[in-house]
Every structure is written in C-alpha cells, then in structure tokens.
N, C-alpha and C positions, 0 to 999 in steps of 0.2 A: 447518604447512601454509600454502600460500599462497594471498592471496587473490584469486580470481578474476573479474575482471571484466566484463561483457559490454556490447556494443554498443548503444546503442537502436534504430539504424536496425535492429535486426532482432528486439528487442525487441518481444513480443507482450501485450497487458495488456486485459483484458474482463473488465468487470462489470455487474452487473444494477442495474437501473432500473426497478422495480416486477417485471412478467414481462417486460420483453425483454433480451436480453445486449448491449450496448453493447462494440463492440471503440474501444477509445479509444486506441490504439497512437499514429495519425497524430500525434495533438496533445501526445505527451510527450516533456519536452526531459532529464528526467532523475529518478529513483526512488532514493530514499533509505529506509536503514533498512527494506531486504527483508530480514530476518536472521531467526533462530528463536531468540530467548532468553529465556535459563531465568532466572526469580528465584532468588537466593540470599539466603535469610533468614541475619542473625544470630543463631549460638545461644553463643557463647562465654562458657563461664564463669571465675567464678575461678578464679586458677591453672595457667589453660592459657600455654600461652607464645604464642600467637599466635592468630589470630583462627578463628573455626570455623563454619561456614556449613549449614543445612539448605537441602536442593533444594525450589522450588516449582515451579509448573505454566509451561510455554512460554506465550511470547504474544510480542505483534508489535506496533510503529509501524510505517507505509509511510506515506512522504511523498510525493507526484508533484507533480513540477512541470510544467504543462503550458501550450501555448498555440496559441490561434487565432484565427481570421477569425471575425468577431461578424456576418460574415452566413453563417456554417456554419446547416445546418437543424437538425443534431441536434448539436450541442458539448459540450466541456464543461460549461461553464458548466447548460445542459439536463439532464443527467445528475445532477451534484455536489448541484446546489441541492435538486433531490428527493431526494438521499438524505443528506442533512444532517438536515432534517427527518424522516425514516422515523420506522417505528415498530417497524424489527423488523430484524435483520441481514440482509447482502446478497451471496450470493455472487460470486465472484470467480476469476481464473483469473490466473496471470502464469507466462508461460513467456520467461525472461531470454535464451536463446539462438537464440530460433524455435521453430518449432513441432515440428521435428523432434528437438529435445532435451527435457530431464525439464522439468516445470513444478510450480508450485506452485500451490493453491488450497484454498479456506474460505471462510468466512464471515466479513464485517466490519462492522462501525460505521465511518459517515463520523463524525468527531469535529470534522471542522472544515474552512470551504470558503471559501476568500479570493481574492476577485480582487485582484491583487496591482500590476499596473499594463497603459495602455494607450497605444497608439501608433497614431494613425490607427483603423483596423479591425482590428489585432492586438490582443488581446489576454491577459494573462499572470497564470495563476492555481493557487494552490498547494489540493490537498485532503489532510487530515491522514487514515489510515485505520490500525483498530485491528485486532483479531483476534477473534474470537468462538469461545469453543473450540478453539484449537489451529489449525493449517495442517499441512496433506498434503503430500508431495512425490511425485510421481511419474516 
C-alpha cells in the first residue's frame, strides 16, 4: 500500500490546554511520526530458523514542528509549556486532510517542548507528544 501524504495548509490539529481546545493549525510547519504502531516483542526460541515476535499494545510519537510571531496572544509556545508540565493527559484531535475527511484523536503526554530557534519575532519550536491509551480514527 502506499503511503499517503497530506498537505498542511489544510492540515487541521487541536489540542487542549487545561479546558480550552486550542486549534494550533496556523503555526505548523510540519507533523511527524502520526502513524499507529504496534510493539513487537521478541519471543524466539531455540531452534527456530528465524526470528518470532509476540504483538504488544499500539501507541504513538507525534512530532510538530511549529512557528510563530512571539507577539501571537495565545501561540505555541502558551500552549506547549503548560502541557509539558501537566499532570494528567491531554486530548487531542488531528484531522491530516481537513475537516471534511477521517481524523484521528486521544489522549497524549507532551513529553517534551523546545524552542528550537529565533529570527527577529519568528519564532521556531519543536513539541514531542506521546499517546495515552491508544488513538481512534474516525
């Protein structure tokens, strides 16, 4: 099967920031490691002729890369840094095609929030985000 890419400019992606949902679409320059995968544990014993794997549970990296104007009122930077810190997972929505195609959403861990570089009043910051329990697709 191949793999299919989609556009950011019409790339939709909103997540929460304590109770409000934060659509952070505008300020992403690209989304990495959206995929659903499965662990494959080693179970190979001797004598087998090749190697033999048991299925574990689905989960998820998502990388974004994003940037903006640091006189934005509500940015990234507003967002990422409170949920870097949380105390509890965060849902989330990302629909790759727009809104009128399938989306995916859960719950995640920010795992990690780096402002990455700046130019003038740009600027360019990557958030690492995890999975919590599985992702839906719809």
């Amino acid at each position: 099967m191949a793999e299919i890419f989609f556009d950011s400019r019409v790339s939709i992606f909103k997540i929460y920031d304590a109770s409000t949902e934060r659509d952070i679409s505008p300020y992403i320059v690209s989304i990495s490691g959206a995929n659903m995968a499965r662990r494959l544990y080693p179970v190979t014993a001797l004598g087998s002729t090749g190697d033999r794997f048991a299925p574990g549970l689905y989960g998820f990296t998502m990388t974004l890369e994003l940037m903006w104007s640091d006189d934005a009122s509500v940015g990234p930077d507003t967002v990422f840094r409170v949920l870097r810190d949380h105390t509890a997972a965060t849902a989330w929505k990302y629909y790759p095609g727009g809104t009128s195609k399938m989306y995916y959403s859960g719950n995640c861990w920010c795992e990690g929030w780096t402002i990455t570089s700046r130019v003038n009043t740009l600027v360019m910051g990557t958030a690492v985000l995890k999975s919590d329990n599985g992702i839906s697709d719809t």
